[in-house]
C-alpha positions, 0 to 999 in steps of 0.5 A, spaced: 543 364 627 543 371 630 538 376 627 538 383 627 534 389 625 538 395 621 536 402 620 539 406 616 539 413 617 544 416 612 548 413 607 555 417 608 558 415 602 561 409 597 566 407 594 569 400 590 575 396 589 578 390 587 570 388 586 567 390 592 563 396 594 564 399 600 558 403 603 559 408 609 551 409 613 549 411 620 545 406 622 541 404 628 543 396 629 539 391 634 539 385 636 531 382 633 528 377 638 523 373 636 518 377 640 518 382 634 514 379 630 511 372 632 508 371 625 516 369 622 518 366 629 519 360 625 524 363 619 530 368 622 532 374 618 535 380 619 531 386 617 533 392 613 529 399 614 530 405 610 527 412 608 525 412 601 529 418 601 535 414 603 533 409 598 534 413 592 540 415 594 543 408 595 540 406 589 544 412 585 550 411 588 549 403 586 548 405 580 554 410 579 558 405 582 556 399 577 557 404 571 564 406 574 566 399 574 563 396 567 567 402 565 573 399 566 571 391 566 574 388 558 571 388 553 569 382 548 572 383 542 566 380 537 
């Protein structure tokens, strides 16, 4: 399994059709060797890394993405 570090740099926009979200980042991707961190040498992974600020828009735009599609989900009738 490869593994590899993502950095987000700027969240550039979202969207969401038939059940997927579909987001547009810059971001810096390189492949991690175990040499990156010999502490998890035994466990692969992939890291992603974001400003805090980027964080807040990413979760913004989830949220507003999650609320548009409970708008259109059917409701139980009860």
């Amino acid at each position: 399994m490869k593994t590899y570090n993502v950095e987000i740099q700027k969240v550039k926009s979202m969207s969401n059709s038939h059940g997927e979200v579909h987001v547009r980042v810059d971001a810096l991707v390189a492949a991690q060797t175990f040499r990156d961190n010999p502490d998890d040498a035994a466990e692969p992974h992939t890291v992603l890394s974001l400003t805090e600020a980027n964080a807040r828009v990413l979760l913004l735009l989830l949220k507003a993405q999650i609320a548009e599609f409970d708008k259109r989900k059917a409701k139980s009738r009860f």
